[in-house]
BAPAFI-296017 format. One record per residue: residue number from 1; residue in one letter; chain; x, y, z of N, C-alpha, C in turn. Coordinates in steps of 0.02 Angstrom, whole numbers, plus 50000, padded with zeros to 5 digits. Atoms other than C-alpha are relative to their C-alpha. Layout:
BAPAFI-296017
ATOM   seq   type   mol      nx      ny      nz     cax     cay     caz      cx      cy      cz
ATOM   NUM      A     A       X       Y       Z       X       Y       Z       X       Y       Z
...
//
This chain:
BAPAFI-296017
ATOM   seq   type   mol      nx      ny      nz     cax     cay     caz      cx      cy      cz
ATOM     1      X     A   50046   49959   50040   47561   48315   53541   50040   50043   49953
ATOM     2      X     A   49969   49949   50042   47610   48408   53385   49982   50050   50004
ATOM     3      X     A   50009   49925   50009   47668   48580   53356   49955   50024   49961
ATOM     4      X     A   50007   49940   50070   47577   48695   53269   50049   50047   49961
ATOM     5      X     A   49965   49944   50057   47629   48836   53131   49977   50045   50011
ATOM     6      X     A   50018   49926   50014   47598   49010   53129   49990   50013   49929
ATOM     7      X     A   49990   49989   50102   47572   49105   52956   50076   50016   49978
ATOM     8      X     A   49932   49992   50040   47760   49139   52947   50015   49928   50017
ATOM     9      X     A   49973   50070   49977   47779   48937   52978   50042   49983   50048
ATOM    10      X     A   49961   50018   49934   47863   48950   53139   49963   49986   50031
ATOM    11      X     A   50034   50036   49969   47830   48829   53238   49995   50027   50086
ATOM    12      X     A   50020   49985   49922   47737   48843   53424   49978   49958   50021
ATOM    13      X     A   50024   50048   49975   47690   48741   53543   49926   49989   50026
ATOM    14      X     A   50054   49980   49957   47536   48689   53636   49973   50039   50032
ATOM    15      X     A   50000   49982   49907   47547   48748   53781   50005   50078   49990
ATOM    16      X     A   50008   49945   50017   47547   48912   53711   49947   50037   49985
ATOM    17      X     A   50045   49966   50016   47389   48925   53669   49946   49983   50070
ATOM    18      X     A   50048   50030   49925   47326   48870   53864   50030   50098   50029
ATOM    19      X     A   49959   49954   49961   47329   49025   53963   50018   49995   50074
ATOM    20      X     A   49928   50011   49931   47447   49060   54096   49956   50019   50070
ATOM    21      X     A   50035   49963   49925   47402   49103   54269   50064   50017   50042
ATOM    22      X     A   49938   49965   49964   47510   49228   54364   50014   49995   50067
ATOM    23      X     A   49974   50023   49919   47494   49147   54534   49957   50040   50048
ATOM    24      X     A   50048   49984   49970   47380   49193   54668   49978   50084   49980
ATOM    25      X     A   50021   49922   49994   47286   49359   54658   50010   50022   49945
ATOM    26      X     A   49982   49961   50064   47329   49391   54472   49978   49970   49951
ATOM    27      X     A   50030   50052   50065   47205   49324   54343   50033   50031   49961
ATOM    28      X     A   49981   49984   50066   47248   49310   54166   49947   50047   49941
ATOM    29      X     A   50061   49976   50026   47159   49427   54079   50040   49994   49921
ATOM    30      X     A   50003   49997   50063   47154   49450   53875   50061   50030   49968
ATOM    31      X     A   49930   49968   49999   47278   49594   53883   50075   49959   49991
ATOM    32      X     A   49944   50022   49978   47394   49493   53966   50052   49957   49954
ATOM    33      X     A   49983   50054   50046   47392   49340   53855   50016   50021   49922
ATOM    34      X     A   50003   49980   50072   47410   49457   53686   50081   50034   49996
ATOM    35      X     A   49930   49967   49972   47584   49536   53774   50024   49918   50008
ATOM    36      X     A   49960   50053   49987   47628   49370   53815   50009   49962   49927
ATOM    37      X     A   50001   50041   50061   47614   49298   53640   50023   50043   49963
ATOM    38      X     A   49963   49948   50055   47692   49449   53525   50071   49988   50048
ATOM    39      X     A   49927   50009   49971   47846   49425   53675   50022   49941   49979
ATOM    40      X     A   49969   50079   50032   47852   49219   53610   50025   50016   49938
ATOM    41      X     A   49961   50004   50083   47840   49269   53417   50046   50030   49992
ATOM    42      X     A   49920   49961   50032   47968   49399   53424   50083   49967   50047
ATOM    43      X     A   49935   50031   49961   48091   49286   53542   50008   49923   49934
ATOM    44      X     A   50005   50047   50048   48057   49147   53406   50044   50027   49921
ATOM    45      X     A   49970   49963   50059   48104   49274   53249   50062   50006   50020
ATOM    46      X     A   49929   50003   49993   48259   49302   53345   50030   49944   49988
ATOM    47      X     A   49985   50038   50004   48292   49143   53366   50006   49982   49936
ATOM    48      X     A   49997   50028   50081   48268   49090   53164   50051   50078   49968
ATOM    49      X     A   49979   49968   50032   48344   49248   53114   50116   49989   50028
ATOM    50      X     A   49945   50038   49965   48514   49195   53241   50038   49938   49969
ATOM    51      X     A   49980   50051   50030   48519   49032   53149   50005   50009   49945
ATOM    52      X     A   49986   49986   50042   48512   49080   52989   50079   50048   49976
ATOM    53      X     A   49914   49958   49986   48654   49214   53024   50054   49963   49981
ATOM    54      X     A   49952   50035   49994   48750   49080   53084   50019   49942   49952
ATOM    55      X     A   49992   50062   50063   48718   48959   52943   50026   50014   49948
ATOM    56      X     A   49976   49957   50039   48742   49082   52808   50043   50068   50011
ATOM    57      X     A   49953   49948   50003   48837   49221   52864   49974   50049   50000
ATOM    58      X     A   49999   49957   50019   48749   49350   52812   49917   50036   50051
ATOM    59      X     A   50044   49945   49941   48609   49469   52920   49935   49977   49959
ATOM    60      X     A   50062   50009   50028   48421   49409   52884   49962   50033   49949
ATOM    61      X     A   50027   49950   50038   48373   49576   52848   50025   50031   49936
ATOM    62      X     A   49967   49988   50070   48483   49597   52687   49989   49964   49952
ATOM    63      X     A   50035   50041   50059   48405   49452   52626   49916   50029   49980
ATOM    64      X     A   50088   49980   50007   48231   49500   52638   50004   50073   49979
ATOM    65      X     A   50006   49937   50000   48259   49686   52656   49941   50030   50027
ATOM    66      X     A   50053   50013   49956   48093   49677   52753   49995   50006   50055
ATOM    67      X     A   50003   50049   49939   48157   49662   52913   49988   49972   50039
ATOM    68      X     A   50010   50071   49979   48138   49486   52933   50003   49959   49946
ATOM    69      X     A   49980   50075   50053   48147   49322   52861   49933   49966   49984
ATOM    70      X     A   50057   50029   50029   48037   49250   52750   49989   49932   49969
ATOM    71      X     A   49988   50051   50009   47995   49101   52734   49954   49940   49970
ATOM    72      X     A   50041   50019   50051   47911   48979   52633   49947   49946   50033
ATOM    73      X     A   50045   50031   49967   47749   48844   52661   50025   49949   50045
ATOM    74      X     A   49997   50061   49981   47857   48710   52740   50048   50029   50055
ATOM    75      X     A   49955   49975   49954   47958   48828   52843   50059   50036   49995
ATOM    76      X     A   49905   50011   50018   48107   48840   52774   50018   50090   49971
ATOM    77      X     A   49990   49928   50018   48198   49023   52738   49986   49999   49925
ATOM    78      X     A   50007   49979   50044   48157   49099   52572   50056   50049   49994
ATOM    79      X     A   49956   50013   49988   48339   49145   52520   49998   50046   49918
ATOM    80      X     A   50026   49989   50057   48315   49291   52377   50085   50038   49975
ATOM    81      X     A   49930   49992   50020   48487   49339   52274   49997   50096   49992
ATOM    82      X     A   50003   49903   50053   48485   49561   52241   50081   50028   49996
ATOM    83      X     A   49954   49983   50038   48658   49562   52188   49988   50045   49940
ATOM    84      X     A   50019   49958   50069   48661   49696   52048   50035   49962   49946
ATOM    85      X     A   49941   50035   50042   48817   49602   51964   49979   49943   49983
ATOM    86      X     A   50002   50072   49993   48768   49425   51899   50076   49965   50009
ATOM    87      X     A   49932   50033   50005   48915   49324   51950   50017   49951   49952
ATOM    88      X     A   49977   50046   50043   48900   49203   51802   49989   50039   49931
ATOM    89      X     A   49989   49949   50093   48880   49322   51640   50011   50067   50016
ATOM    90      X     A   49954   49954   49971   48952   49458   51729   49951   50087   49974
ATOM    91      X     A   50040   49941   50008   48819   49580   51681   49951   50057   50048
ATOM    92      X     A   50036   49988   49955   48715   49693   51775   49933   50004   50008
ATOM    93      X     A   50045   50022   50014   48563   49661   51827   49937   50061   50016
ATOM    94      X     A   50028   49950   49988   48402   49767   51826   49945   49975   50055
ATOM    95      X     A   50036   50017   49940   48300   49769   52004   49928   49999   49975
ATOM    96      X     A   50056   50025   50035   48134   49710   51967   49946   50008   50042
ATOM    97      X     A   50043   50003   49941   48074   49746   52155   49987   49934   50027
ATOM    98      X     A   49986   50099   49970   48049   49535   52174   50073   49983   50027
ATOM    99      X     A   49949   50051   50007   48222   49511   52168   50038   49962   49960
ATOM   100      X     A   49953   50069   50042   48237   49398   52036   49970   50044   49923
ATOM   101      X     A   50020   49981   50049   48242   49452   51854   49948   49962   49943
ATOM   102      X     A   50054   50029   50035   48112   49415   51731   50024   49964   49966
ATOM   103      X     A   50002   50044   50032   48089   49274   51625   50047   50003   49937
ATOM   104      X     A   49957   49950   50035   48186   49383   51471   50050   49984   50018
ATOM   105      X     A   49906   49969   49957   48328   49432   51578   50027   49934   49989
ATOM   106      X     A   49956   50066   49976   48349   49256   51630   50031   49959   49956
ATOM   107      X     A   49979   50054   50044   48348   49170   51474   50058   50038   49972
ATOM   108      X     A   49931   49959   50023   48463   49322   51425   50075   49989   50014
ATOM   109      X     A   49931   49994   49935   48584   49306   51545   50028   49937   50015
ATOM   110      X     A   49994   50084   50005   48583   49102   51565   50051   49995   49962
ATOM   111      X     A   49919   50029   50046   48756   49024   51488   49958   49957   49961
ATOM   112      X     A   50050   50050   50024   48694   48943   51342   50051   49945   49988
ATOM   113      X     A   49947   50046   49990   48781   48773   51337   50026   49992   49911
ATOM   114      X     A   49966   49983   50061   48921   48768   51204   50006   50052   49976
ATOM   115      X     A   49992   49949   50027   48932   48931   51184   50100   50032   50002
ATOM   116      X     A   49920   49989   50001   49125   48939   51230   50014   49956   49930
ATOM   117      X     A   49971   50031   50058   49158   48794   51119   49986   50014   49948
ATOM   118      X     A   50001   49971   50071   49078   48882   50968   50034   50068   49997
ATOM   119      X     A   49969   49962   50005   49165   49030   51019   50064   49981   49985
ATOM   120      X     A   49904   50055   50030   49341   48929   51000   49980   49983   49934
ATOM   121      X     A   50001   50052   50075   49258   48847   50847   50011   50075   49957
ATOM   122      X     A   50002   49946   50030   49221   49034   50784   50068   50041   49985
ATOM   123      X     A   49940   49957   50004   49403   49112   50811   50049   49966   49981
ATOM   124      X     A   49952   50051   50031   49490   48946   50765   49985   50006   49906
ATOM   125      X     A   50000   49993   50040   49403   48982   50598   50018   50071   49979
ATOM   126      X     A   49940   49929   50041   49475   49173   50578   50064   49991   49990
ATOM   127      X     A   49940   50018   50025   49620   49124   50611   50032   49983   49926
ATOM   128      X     A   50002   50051   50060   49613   48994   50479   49974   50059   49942
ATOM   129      X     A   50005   49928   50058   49540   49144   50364   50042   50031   49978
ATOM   130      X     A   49961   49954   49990   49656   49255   50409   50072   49975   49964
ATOM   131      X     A   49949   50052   50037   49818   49129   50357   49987   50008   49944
ATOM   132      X     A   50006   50029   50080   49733   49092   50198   50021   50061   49964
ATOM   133      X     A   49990   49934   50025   49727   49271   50165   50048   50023   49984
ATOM   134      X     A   49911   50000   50021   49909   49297   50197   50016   49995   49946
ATOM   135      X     A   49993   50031   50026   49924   49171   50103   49999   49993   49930
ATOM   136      X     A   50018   49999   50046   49858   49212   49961   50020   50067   49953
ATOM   137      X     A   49969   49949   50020   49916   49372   49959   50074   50023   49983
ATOM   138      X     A   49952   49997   50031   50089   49312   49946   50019   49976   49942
ATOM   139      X     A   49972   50030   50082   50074   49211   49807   49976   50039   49960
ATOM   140      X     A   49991   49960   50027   49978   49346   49739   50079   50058   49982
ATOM   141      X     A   49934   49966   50014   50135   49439   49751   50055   49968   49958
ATOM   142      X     A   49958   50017   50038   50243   49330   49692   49987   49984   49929
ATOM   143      X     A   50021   49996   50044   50142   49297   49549   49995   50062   49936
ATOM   144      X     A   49978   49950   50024   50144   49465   49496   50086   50031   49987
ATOM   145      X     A   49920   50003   50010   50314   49467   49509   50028   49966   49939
ATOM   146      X     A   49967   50041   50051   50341   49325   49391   49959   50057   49919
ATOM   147      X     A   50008   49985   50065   50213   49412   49264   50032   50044   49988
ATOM   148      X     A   49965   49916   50001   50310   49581   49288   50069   49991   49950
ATOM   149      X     A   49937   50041   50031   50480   49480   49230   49991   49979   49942
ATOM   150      X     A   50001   50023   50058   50400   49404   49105   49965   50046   49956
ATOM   151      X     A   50013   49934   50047   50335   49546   49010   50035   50063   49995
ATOM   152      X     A   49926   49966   50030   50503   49645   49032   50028   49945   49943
ATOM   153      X     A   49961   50042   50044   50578   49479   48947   49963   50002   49938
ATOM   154      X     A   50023   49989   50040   50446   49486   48824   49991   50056   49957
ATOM   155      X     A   49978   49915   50040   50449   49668   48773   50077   50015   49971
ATOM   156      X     A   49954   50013   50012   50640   49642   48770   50012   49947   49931
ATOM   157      X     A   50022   50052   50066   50610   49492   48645   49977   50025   49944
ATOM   158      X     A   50042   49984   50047   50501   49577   48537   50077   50090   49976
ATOM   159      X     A   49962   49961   50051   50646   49734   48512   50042   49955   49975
ATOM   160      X     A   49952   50041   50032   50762   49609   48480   49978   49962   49937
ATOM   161      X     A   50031   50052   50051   50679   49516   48352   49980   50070   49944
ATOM   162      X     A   50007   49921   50039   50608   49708   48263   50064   50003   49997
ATOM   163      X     A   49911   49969   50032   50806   49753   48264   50025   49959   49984
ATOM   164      X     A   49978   50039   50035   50842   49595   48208   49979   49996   49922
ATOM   165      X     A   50055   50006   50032   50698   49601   48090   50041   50050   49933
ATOM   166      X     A   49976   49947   50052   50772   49771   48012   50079   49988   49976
ATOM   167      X     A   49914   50023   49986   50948   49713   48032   50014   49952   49913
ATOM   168      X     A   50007   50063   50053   50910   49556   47888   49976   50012   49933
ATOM   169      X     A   50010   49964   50059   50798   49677   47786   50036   50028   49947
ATOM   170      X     A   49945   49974   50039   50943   49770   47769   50067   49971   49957
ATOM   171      X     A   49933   50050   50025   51060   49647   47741   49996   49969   49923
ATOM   172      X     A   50021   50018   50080   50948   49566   47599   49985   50068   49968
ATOM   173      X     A   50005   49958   50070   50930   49728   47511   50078   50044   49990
ATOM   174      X     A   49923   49986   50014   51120   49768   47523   50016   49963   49943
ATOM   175      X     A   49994   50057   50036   51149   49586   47453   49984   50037   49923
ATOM   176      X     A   50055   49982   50066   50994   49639   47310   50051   50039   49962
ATOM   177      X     A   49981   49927   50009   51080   49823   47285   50070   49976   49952
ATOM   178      X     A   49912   50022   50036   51274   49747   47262   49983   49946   49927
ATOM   179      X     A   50015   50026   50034   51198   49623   47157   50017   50029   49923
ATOM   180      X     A   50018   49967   50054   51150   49745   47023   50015   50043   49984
ATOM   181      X     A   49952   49937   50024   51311   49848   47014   50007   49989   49938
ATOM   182      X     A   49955   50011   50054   51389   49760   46867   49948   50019   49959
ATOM   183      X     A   50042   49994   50021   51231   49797   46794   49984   50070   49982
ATOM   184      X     A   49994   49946   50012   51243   49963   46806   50076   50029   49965
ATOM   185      X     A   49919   49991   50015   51432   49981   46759   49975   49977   49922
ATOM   186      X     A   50012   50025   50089   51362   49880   46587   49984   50085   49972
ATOM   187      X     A   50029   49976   50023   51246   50022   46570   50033   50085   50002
ATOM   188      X     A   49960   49940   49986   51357   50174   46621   50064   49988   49920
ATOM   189      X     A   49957   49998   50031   51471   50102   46485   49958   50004   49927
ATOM   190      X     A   50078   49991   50068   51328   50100   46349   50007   50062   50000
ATOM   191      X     A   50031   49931   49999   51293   50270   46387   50074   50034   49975
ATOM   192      X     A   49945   49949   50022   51475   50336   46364   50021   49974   49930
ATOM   193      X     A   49962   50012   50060   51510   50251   46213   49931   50032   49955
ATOM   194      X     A   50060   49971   50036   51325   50325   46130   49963   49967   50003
ATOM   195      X     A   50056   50061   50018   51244   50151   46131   49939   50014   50039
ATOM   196      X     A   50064   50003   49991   51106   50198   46235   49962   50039   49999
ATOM   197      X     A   50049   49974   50032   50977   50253   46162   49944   49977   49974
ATOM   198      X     A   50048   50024   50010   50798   50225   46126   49962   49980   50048
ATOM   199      X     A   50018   50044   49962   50692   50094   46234   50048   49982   50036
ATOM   200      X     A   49951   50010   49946   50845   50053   46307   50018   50053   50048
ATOM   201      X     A   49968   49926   49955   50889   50215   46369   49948   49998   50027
ATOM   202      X     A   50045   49964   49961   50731   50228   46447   49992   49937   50057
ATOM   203      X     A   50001   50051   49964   50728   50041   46527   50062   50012   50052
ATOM   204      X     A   49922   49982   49943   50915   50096   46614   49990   50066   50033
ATOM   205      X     A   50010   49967   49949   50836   50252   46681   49947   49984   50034
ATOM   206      X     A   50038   50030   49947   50704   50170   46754   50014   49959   50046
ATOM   207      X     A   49977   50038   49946   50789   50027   46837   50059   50052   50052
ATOM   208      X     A   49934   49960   49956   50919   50164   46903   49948   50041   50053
ATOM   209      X     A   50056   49969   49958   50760   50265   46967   49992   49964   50067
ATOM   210      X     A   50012   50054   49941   50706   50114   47068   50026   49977   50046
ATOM   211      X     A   49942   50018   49954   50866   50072   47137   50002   50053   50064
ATOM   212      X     A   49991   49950   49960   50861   50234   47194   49935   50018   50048
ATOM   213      X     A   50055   49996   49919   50698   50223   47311   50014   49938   50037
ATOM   214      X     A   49997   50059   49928   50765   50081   47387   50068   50016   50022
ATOM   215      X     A   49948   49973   49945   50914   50187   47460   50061   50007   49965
ATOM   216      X     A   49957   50009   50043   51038   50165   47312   50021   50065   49978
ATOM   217      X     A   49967   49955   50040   51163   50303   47278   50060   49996   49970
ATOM   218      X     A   49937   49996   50033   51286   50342   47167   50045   50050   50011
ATOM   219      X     A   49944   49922   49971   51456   50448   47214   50063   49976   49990
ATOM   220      X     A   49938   50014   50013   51613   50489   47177   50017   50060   49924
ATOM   221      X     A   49982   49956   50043   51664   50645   47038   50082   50014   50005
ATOM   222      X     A   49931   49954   50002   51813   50750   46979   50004   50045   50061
ATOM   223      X     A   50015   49969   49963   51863   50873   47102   49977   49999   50064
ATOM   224      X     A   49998   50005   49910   51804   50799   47268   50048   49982   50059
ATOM   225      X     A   49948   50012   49948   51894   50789   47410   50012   49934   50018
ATOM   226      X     A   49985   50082   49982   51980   50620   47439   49983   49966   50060
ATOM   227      X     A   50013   50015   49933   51909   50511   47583   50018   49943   50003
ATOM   228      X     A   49965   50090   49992   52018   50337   47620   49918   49972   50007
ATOM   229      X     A   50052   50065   49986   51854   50268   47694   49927   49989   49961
ATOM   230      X     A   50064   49984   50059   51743   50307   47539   50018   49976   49933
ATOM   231      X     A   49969   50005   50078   51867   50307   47393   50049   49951   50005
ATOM   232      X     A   49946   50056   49997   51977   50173   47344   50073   50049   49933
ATOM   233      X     A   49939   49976   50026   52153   50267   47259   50033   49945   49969
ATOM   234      X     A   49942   50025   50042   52217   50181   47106   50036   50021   49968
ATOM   235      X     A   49942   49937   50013   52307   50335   47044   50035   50027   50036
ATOM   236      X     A   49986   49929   49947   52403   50472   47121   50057   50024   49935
ATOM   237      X     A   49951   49978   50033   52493   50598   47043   50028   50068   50039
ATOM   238      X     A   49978   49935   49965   52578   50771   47117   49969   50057   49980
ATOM   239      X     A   50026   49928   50023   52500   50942   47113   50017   50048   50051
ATOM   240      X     A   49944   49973   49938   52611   51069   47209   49925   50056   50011
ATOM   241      X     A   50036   49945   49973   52462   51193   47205   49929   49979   50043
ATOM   242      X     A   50044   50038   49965   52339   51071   47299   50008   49989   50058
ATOM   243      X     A   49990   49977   49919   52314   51110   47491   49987   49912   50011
ATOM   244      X     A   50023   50075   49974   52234   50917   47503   49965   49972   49940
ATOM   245      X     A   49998   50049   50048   52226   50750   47403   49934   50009   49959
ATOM   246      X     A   50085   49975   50051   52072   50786   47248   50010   49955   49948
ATOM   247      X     A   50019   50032   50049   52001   50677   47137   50013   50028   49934
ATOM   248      X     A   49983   49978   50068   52052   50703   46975   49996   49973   49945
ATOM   249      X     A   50028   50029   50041   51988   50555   46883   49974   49945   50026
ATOM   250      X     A   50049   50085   49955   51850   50404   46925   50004   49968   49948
ATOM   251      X     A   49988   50066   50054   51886   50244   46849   49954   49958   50017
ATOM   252      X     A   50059   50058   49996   51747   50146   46920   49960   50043   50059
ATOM   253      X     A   50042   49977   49953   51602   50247   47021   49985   49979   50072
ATOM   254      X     A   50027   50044   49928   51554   50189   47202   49918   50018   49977
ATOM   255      X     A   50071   50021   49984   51385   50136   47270   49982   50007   50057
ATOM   256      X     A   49993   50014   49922   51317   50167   47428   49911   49987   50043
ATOM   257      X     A   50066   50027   49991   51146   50119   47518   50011   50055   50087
ATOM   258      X     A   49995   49956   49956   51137   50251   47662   50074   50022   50005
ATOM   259      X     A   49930   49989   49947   51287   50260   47783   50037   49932   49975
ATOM   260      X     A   49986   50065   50007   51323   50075   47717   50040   50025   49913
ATOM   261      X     A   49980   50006   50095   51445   50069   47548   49997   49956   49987
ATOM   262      X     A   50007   50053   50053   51409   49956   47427   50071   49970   49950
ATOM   263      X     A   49914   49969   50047   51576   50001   47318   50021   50028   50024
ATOM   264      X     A   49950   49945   49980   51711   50095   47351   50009   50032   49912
ATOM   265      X     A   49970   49948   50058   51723   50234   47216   50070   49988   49980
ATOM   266      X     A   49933   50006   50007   51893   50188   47130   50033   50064   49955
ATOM   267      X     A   49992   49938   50032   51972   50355   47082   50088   50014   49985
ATOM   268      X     A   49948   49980   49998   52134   50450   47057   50024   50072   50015
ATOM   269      X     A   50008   49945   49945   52204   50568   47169   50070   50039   49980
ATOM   270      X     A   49975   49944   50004   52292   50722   47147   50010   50032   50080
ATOM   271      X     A   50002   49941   49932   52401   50814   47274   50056   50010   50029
ATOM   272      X     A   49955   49976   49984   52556   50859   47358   50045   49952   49999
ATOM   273      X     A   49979   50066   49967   52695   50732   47399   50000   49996   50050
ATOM   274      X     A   49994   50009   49938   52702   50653   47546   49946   49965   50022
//
């Protein structure tokens, strides 16, 4: 004959529900049989709570917190987790009074699959960011570097070419200037002999004007002090009362274009011996 179940699904037997008889002189009364059946269920709870112990380890009543074990329609322990810590997303968890966290929590808290490997995929791409960046920031550098070089060399270029520039100006209007000594020597000799005069006289102070805004001077008199690197000495004569060598007659004028001579003044020099 099969067992029955109780409402906590522990099982009982027949013969449990026959009542007992205590042997001559001692009927069973109602009492008796209601003491005798709370002494089975609670020798039974021991018993399931004993095995469970021993199966799992751990004290009935820490599972349930109830104390006792609870257990589900087919018998079997009901087996509820109240860890605060989840041991797989390492979070903590909030008591809910059931036991088990809500629907929320769970899906919260659940590993979602691939979530490591997009985390690797995610930091394999900073990386890779991060490099480029470097990366980019050195050739920025060096780039700046090169333009830095090349716009010293170019600013450098550009005086050189301006001081070359003025260098050639000068050179062709030296050239121009010397050109148009003998030209003046004609007209210096016009003038001392009387010949110029008229339209001419006025055409030879104009071209002398002109000469003279483009840097053109004339030098060299009686009386100045002799300078080797100015005057050229095709005379000399003695003058005991002359402290230092003096012009004392110009035979052909100099020319000079700044600091630059054109001519050397050819003169004759007066002055001590020696």
């Amino acid at each position: 004959m099969a067992d029955a179940k109780d409402k906590g699904g522990r099982r009982k037997s027949a013969a449990a529900d026959k009542p007992r008889s205590r042997g001559p002189g001692h009927p069973v009364t109602e009492a008796s049989r209601d003491a005798q059946e709370d002494l089975r269920e609670g020798l039974d709870d021991l018993d399931e709570d004993l095995a469970v112990e021993g199966t799992l380890g751990v004290d009935p009543d820490e599972l349930t917190g109830e104390g006792g074990l609870v257990t589900n329609s087919e018998g079997r322990p009901v087996i509820r987790d109240n860890r605060k810590v989840d041991p797989v997303s390492g979070r903590v968890r909030i008591n809910h009074g059931a036991g088990e966290p809500p629907a929320a929590e769970a899906a919260e808290t659940a590993p979602t699959p691939g979530t490591a490997e997009a985390a690797a995929r995610a930091l394999e791409d900073e990386v890779i960011a991060a490099a480029e960046l470097i990366s980019a920031r050195e050739e920025l550098a060096v780039r700046t570097e090169d333009l830095r070089r090349l716009s010293a060399d170019y600013a450098n270029y550009r005086k050189r070419v301006e001081r070359d520039r003025a260098v050639a100006g000068e050179q062709a209007r030296a050239e121009l200037l010397t050109a148009l000594i003998p030209v003046l020597d004609d007209l210096d000799a016009a003038r001392g002999a009387g010949e110029l005069t008229g339209p001419f006289k006025a055409v030879a102070e104009k071209l002398e004007a002109a000469l003279g805004r483009f840097g053109m001077e004339r030098y060299g008199a009686e009386g100045d002090v002799f300078d080797p690197t100015v005057h050229e000495a095709l005379l000399h004569q003695t003058d005991p009362d002359s402290t230092e060598p003096r012009i004392f007659v110009v035979l052909q004028p100099g020319y000079r274009m700044g600091e630059r001579v054109l001519r050397a003044a050819r003169v004759g020099v007066a002055g001590q011996e020696g």
